[in-house]
N, C-alpha and C positions, 0 to 999 in steps of 0.2 A: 496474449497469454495473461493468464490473472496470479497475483501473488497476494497468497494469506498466509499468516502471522497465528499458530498457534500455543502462546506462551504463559509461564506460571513466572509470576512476580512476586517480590514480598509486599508488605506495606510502603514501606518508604520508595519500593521504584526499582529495585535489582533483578536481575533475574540469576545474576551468581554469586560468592564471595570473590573478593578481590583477585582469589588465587583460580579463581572460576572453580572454585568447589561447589556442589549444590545439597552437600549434606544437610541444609534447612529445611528441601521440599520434602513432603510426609511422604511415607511412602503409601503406594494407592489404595490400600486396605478394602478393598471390593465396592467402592463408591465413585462408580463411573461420573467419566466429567465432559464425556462429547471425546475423547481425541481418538477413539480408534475407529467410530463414524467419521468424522473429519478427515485422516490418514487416509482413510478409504475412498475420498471425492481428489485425492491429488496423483497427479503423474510420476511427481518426484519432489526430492526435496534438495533445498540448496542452502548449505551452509559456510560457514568461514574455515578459515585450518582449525582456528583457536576450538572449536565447538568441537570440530572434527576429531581433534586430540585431549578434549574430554571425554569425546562418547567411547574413544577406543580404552580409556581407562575401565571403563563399565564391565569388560571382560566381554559380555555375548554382545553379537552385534543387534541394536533395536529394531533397525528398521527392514529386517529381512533382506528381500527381493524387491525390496520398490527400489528405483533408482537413488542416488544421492551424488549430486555437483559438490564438488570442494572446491571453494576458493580460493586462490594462492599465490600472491606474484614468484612463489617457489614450486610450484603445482609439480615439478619433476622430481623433488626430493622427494615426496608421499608415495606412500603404496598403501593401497587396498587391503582390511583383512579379509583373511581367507572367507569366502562362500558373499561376500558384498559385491552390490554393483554399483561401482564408483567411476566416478569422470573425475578428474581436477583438471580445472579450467584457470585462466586468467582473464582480465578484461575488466572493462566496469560494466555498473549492472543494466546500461542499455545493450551491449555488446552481450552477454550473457542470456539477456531475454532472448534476443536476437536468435543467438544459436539453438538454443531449447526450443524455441518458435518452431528453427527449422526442421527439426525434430518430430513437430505436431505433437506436440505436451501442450495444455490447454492451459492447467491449473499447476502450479509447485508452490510450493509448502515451505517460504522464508525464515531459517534458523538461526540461530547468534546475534551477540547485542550489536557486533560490528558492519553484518550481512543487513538486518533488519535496517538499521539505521541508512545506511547507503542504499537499500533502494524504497525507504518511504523517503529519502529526500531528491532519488530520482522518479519519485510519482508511480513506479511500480509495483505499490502494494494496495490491494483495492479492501481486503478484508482483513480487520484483526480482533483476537478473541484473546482478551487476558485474564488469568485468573491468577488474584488474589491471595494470598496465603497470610494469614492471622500472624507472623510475625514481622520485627524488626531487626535488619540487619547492619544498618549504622553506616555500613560501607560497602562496597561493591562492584560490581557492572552493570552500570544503567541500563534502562531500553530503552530509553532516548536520548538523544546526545543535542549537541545542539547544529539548531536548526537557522537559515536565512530567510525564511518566511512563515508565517504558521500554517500550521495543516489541520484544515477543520475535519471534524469527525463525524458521523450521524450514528447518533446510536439505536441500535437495534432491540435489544433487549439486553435480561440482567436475571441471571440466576441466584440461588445461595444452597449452599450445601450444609448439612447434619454437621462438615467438620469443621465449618465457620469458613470455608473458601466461596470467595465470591466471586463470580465471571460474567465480565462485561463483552458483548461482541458487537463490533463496530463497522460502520463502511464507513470507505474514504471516497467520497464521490467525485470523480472524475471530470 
């Protein structure tokens, strides 16, 4: 199974405030950026509780009818909102791939600073696309934390948009 990483950062490195708010990121104003191409090439998507109980703030659910894994060593406290297909699982993220494998999901869609970081440093993220956002946040939720080895990147290319965001997409070679 392959895992990519489709995420908007500030400058300094966040992808949330501290409180995991994301009242920073613009809102999309009609200038596509690749993510509903992207969304489209995946089976499902897997993220943390923490992510999970920001997206439920949002009011409508984003990701439709694609599936979505919650991760949780409390996975039995969670429920699903209404018309979502969710799984909460537990495990770590060989154990995880594992089961989605057995499923025959090819590709998912790695979300949150806490998901992200746990399986690029179990070597199961092969692609990642981040895009840049013109401000500074001082403080935050990294998207990367720290690591026991370095993880080389090959870069692939490098966009820029009208509203000064910039997106870099990466592979992590295997």
């Amino acid at each position: 199974m392959r895992g990519s990483v489709f995420i908007a950062t500030s400058l300094d490195g966040f992808i949330a405030r501290p409180d995991g708010g994301l009242d920073w990121l613009p809102a999309d104003g009609g200038e596509p950026h690749g993510y509903d191409e992207f969304i489209a090439t995946v089976d499902a998507i897997v993220i943390g509780r923490n992510t999970f109980e920001i997206v439920l703030g949002f009011g409508a659910w984003p990701y439709g009818k694609k599936p979505v894994v919650v991760l949780s060593t409390r996975a039995s406290e969670l429920k699903a909102p209404d018309g979502a297909v969710c799984d909460f699982m537990t495990g770590t993220p060989q154990e995880i791939v594992a089961r989605l494998g057995e499923r025959g999901w090819e590709h998912c869609y790695i979300d949150g600073g806490v998901t992200i970081q746990g399986f690029l440093r179990a070597g199961l993220i092969q692609r990642v696309v981040i895009t840049q956002i013109p401000v500074l946040l001082g403080s935050g939720i990294p998207l990367f934390g720290p690591l026991s080895n370095d993880i080389r990147f090959q870069h692939v290319g490098t966009r820029s948009f009208p509203s000064g965001m910039v997106q870099c997409e990466y592979l992590i070679p295997g």
